[in-house]
GULONU-785044 format. One record per residue (C-alpha): z, y, x negated; residue number from 1. Coordinates in Angstrom, 3 decimals. Layout:
BEGIN
((Z,Y,X),NUM)
...
% end
This chain:
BEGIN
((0.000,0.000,0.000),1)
((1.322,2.116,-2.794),2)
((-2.169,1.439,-4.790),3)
((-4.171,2.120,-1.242),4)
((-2.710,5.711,-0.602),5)
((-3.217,6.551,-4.561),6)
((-6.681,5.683,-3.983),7)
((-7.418,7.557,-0.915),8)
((-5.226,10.695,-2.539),9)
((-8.343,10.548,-5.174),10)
((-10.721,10.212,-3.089),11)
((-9.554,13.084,-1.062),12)
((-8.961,15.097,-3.979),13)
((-12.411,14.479,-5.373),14)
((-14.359,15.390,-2.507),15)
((-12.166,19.015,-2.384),16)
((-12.663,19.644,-5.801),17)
((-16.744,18.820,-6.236),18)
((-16.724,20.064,-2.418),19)
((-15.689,23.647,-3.909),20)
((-17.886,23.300,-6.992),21)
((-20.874,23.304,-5.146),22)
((-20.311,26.530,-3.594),23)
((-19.148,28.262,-6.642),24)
((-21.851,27.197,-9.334),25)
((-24.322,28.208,-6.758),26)
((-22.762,31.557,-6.531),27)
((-21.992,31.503,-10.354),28)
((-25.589,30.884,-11.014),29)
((-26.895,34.255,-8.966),30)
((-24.936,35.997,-11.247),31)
((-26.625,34.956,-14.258),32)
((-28.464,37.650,-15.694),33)
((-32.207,36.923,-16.664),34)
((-33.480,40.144,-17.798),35)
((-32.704,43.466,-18.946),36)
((-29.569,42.035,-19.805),37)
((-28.222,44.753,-22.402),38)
((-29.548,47.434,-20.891),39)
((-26.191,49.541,-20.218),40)
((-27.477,50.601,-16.755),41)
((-26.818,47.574,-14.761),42)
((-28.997,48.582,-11.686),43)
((-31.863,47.885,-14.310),44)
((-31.213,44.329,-14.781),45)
((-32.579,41.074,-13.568),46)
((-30.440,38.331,-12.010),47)
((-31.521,34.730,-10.899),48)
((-33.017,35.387,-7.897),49)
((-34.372,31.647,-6.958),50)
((-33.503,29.993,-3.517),51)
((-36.662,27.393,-4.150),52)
((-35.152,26.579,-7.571),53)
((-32.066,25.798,-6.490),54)
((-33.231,23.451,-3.259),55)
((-34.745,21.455,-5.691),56)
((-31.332,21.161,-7.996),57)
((-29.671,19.980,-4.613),58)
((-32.628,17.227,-3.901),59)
((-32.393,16.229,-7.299),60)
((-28.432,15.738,-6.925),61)
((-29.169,13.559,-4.238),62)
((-31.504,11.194,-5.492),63)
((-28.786,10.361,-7.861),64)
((-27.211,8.770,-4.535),65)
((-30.706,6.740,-4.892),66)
((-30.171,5.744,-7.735),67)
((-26.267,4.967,-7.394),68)
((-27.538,2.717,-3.735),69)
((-29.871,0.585,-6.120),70)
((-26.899,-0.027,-9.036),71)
((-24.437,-1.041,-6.328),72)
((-26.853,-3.050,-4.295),73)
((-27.829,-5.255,-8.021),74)
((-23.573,-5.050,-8.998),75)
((-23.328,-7.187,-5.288),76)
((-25.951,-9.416,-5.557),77)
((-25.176,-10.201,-9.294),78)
((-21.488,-10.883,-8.389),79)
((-22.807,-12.894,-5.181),80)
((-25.039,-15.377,-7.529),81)
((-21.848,-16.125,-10.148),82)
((-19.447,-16.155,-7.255),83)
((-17.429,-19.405,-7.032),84)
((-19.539,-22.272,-5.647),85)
((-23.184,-20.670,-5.301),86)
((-25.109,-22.977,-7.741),87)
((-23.239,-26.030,-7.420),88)
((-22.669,-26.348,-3.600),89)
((-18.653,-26.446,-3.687),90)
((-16.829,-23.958,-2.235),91)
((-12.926,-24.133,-2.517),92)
((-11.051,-23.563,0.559),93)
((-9.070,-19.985,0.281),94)
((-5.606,-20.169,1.712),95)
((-4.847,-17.493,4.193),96)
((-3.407,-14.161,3.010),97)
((-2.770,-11.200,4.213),98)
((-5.611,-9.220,2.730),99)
((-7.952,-10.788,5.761),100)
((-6.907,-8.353,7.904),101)
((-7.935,-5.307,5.001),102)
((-11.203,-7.486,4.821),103)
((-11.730,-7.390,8.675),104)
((-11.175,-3.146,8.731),105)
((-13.751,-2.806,5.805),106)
((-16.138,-4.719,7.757),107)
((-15.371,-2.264,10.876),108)
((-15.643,0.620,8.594),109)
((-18.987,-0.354,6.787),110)
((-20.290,-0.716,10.245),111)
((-18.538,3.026,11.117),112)
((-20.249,4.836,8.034),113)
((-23.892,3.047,9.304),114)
((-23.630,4.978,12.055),115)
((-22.583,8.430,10.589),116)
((-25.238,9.739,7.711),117)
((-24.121,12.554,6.097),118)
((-25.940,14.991,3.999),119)
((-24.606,17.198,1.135),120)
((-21.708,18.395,3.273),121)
((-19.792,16.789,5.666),122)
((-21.393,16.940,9.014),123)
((-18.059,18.095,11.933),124)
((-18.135,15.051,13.676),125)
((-15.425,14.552,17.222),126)
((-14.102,11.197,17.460),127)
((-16.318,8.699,18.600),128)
((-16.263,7.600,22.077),129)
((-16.560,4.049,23.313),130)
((-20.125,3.926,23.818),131)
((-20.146,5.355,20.109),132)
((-18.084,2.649,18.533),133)
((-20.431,0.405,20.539),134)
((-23.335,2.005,18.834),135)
((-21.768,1.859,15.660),136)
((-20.896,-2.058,15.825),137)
((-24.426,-2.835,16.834),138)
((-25.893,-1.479,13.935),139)
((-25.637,-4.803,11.854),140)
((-27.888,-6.415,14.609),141)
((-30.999,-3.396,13.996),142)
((-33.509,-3.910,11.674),143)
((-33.209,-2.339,8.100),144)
((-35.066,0.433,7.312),145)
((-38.277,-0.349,4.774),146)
((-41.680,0.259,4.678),147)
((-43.650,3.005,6.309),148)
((-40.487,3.069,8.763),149)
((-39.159,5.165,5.509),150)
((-41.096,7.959,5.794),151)
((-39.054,8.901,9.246),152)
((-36.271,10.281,6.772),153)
((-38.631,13.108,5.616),154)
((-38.258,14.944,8.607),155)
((-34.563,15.456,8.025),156)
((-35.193,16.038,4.838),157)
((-37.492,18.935,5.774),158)
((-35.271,20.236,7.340),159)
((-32.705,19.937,5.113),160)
((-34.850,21.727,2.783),161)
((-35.562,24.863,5.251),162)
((-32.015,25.400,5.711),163)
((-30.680,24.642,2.533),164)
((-33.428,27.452,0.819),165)
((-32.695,30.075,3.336),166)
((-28.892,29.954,2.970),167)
((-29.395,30.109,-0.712),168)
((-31.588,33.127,0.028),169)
((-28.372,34.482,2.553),170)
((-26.009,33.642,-0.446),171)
((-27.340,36.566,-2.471),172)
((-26.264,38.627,0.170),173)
((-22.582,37.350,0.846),174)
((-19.684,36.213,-0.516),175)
((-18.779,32.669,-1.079),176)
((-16.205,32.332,0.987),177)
((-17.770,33.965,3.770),178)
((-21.164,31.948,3.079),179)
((-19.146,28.824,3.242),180)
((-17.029,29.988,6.341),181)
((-20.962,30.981,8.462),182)
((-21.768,27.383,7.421),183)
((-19.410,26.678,9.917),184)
((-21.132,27.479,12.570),185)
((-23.542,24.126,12.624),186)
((-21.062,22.999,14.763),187)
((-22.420,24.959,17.557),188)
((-26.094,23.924,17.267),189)
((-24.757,20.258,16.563),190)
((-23.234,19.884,19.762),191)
((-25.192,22.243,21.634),192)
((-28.693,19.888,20.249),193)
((-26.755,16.917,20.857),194)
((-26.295,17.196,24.554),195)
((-30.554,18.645,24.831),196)
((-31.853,15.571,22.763),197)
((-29.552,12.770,22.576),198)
((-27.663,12.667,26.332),199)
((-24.586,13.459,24.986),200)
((-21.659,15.167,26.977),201)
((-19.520,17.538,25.632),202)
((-15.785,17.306,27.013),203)
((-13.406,20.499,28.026),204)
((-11.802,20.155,24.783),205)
((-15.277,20.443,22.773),206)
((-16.608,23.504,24.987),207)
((-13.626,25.247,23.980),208)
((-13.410,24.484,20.275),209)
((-17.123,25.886,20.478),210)
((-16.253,28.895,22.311),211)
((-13.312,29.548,19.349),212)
((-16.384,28.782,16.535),213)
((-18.426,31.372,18.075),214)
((-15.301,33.762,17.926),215)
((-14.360,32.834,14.409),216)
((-17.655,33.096,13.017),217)
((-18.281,36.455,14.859),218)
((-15.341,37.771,13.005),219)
((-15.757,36.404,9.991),220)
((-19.333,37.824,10.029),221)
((-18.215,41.609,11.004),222)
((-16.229,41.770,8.351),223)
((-19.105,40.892,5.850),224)
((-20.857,43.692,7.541),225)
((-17.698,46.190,7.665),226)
((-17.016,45.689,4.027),227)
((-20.021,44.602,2.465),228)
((-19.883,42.696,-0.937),229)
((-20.904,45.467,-3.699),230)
((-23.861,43.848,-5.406),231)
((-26.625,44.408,-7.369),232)
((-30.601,43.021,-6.706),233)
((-33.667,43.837,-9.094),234)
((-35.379,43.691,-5.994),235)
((-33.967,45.878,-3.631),236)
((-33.187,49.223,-5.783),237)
((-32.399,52.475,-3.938),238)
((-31.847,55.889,-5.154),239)
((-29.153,58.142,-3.896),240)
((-25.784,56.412,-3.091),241)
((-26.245,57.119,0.414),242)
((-29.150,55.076,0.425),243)
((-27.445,52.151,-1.830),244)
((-24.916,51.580,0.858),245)
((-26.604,52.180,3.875),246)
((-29.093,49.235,1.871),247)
((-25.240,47.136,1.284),248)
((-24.604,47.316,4.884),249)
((-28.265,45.682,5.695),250)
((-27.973,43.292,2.720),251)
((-24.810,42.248,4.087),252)
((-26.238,41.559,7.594),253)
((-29.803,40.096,6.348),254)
((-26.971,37.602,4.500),255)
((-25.068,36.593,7.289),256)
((-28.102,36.321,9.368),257)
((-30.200,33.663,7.006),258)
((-27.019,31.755,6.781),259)
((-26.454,31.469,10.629),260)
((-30.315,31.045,10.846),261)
((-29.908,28.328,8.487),262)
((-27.517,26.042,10.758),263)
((-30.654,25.804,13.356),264)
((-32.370,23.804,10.655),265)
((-29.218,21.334,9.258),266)
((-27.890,20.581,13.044),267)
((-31.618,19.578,13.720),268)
((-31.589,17.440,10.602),269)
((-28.384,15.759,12.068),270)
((-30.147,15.335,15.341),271)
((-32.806,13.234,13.718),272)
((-30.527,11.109,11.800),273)
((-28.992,10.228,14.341),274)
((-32.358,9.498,16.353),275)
((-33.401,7.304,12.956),276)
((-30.392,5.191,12.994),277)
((-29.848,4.487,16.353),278)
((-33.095,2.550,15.681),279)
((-33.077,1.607,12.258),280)
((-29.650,0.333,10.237),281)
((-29.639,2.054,7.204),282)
((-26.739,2.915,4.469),283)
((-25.914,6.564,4.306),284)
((-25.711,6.194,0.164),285)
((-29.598,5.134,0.724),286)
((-30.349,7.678,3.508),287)
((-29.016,10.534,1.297),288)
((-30.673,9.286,-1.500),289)
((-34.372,8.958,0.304),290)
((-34.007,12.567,1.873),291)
((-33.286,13.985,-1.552),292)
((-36.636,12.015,-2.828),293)
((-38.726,13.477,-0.097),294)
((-37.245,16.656,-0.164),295)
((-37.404,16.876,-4.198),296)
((-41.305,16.222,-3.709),297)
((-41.404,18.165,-1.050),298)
((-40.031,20.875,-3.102),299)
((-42.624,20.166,-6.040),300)
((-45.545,20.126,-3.647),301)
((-44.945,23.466,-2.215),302)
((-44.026,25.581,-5.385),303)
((-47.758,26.086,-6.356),304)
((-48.576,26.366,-3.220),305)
((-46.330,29.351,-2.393),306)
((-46.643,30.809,-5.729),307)
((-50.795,31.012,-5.023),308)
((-50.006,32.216,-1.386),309)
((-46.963,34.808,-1.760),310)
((-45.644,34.750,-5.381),311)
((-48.739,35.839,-7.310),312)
((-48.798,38.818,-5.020),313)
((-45.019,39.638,-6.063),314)
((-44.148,39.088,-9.512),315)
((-40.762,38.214,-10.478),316)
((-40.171,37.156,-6.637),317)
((-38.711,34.365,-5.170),318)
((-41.715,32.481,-4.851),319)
((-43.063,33.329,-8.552),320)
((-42.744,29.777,-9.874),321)
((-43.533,30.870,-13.744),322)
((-41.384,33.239,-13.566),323)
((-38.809,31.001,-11.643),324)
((-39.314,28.981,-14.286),325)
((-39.495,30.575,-17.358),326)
((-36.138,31.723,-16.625),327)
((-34.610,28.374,-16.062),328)
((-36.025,27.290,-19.910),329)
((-35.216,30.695,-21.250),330)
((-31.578,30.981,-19.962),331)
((-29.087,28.193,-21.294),332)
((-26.773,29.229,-18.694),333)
((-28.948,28.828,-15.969),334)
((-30.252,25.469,-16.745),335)
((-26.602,24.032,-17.732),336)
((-25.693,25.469,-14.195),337)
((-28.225,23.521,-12.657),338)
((-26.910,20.475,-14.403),339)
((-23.693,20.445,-13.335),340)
((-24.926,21.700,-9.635),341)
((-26.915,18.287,-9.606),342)
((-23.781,16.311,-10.668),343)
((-21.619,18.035,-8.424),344)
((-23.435,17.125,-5.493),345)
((-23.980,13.831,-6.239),346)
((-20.334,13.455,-6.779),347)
((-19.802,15.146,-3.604),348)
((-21.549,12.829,-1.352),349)
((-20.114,9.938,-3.224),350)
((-16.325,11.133,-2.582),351)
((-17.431,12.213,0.764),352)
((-18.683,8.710,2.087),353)
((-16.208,6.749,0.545),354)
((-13.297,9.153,2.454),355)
((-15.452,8.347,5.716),356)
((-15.484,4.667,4.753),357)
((-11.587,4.247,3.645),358)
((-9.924,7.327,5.698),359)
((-11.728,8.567,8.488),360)
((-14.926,10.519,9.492),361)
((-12.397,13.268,10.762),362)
((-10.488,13.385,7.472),363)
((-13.756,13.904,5.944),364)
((-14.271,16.898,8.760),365)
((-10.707,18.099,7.808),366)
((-11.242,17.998,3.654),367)
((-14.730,20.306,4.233),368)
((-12.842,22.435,6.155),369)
((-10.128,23.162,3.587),370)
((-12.546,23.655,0.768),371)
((-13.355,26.685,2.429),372)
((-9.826,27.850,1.489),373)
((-10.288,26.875,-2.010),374)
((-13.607,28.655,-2.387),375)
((-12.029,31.722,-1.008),376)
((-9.061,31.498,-3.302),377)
((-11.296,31.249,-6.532),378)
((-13.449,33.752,-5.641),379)
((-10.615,36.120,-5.144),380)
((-9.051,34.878,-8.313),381)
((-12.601,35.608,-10.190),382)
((-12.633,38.847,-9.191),383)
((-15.861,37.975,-7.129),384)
((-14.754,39.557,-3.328),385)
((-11.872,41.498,-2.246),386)
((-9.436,40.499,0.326),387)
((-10.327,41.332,3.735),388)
((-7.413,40.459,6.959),389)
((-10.410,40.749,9.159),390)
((-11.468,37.649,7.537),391)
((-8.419,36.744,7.194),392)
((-8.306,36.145,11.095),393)
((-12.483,34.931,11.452),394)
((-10.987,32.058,9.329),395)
((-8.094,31.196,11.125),396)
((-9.884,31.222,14.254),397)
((-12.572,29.339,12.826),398)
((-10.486,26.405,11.567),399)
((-8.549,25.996,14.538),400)
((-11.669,25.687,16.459),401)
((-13.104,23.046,14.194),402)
((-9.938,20.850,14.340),403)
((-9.746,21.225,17.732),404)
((-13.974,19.838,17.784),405)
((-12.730,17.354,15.535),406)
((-9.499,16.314,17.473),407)
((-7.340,16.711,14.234),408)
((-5.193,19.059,16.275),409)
((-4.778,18.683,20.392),410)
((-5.257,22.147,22.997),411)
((-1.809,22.974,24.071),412)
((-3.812,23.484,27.757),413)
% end
């Protein structure tokens, strides 16, 4: 037992901590500077300004999970071939113990964590109903996922990749903690998609933990727009100071906007996975890892493409893959970024299925949530954003809503 708890402390802890990470290299990597760098006027210099870039460092992250799914799947079959009595055709007979019953609620949770397929972060999930569980123990009978029947996982990874570039694009514009707290708000289009295309039925409880998301995030994102994070772009330079905050105020709002636009995209991609494996039974270690292939050459397909269409016409832009580029190979700091970005996500998914598997899907709901503390806290403590009580309150209101979705915490009504 003792062992069991230590495990699932790590576990916990590791998903927090590479949870956070992601956030903050992101954010740590649009500060690098790129050009212009010792010019003593800072309005003059050149930060890394690339959303593409970056989707791809998330894809590749999670075709690590790939290539994790393939190690595991050769570990098992290599232990099932020089397990006890698989050349030879004797098999001792194993005395009763009381790990059967551990045994029996691994079985139930492998079949649990079939049914949920998360992506890089933890999707809110509310406890699963009857029919649900039902669903979830009947995925052993569908047939595995292979062939053409593959290519289903791109849409979700196209998605994945739409929402995951313009909230990069929104992160310029925000804070971390107040990106991270918006992010929130795929709770909304989860459950409001869920009921339009998969006959779902919100209860009282879930309508009202929606109605407090909505409130939270609409706080959270005035006070982005009240005190707008002081930051400077190469490409949006001003001249009088009048005109530099009056250009904060609509940074700040463009920000919040792409992020919240953003949520659209990843609650569709949930919708879809959960379309593909209500048909299909496939291993969320594999699904993550096949959405980060197709999305990774996704990603590769459309660089030239939107360099020759839009980037070309705007040098230095966000769609200026040479440029994107050349400052990637030419900044040490940005490519070691990336690095550990990959890594961190990878880790993240890996912590993050195996608390679904040996916790709960809700204490995976509950650990994403608090991560939004810790980002907040670091920030603060890197001088990165100033402390606001208005968000102070969004957040509040925000978490209480999202353990109320996810049934960690009961309406006193």
């Amino acid at each position: 037992m003792a062992n069991s708890a230590y495990y699932g402390t790590m576990l916990a802890a590791g998903m927090l901590l590479t949870g956070t990470l992601n956030t903050l290299l992101t954010k740590l990597q649009d500060k690098q500077c790129v050009g212009n760098c010792s010019d003593p006027d800072a309005s003059k210099r050149e930060y890394f300004e690339q959303p593409v870039w970056q989707t791809l460092n998330m894809f590749y992250g999670e075709m690590l999970c790939l290539a994790c799914f393939y190690l595991f799947s050769m570990l098992r079959r290599r232990g099932e071939s020089n397990a006890p009595g698989s050349g030879d055709g004797y098999m001792p007979i194993a005395e009763p113990s009381d790990d059967d019953d551990d045994n029996n609620n691994d079985a139930a949770s492998n079949a649990r964590i079939a049914e949920d397929v998360p992506t890089t972060d933890a999707l809110p999930v509310a406890a699963l109903s009857e029919a649900e569980d039902a669903l979830a123990g009947a995925q052993e009978q569908l047939k595995p996922i292979s062939g053409w029947a593959t290519l289903w996982m791109w849409i979700p990874a196209a998605c994945d990749l739409l929402g995951t570039t313009l909230m990069n694009v929104g992160l310029f514009f925000t804070t971390a903690s107040v990106y991270q707290m918006l992010r929130g708000a795929v709770v909304i289009f989860s459950g409001l998609f869920s009921v339009l295309f998969l006959g779902h039925r919100l209860e009282r409880f879930q309508i009202v933990s929606l109605a407090l998301v909505v409130l939270g995030i609409t706080i959270v994102g005035l006070s982005n727009v009240i005190s707008p994070p002081v930051q400077i772009y190469s490409h949006a330079r001003l001249g009088s100071a009048s005109q530099e905050v009056d250009a904060e105020v609509w940074k700040a709002i463009l920000g919040v906007s792409l992020v919240l636009g953003a949520q659209v995209f990843t609650a569709t991609q949930f919708v879809v996975e959960e379309k593909i494996i209500r048909r299909y039974h496939l291993t969320p270690l594999r699904a993550v890892g096949l959405e980060g292939s197709f999305g990774a050459i996704s990603i590769m397909a459309a660089i030239p493409v939107l360099h020759l269409a839009i980037g070309r016409y705007n040098p230095g832009g966000y769609f200026d893959a040479p440029s994107g580029f050349k400052q990637i190979v030419d900044n040490p700091s940005v490519w070691q970024t990336s690095i550990y970005i990959m890594l961190s996500i990878a880790l993240f998914n890996f912590f993050g299925l195996s608390v679904t598997r040996y916790l709960s899907a809700t204490s995976r709901a509950t650990i994403d949530t608090c991560r939004t503390l810790f980002i907040w806290m670091s920030s603060l403590a890197l001088g990165w954003e100033t402390f606001s009580w208005i968000q102070v309150v969004g957040f509040v209101v925000l978490v209480y809503g999202t353990f109320v979705y996810n049934r960690v915490i009961n309406l006193p009504f």
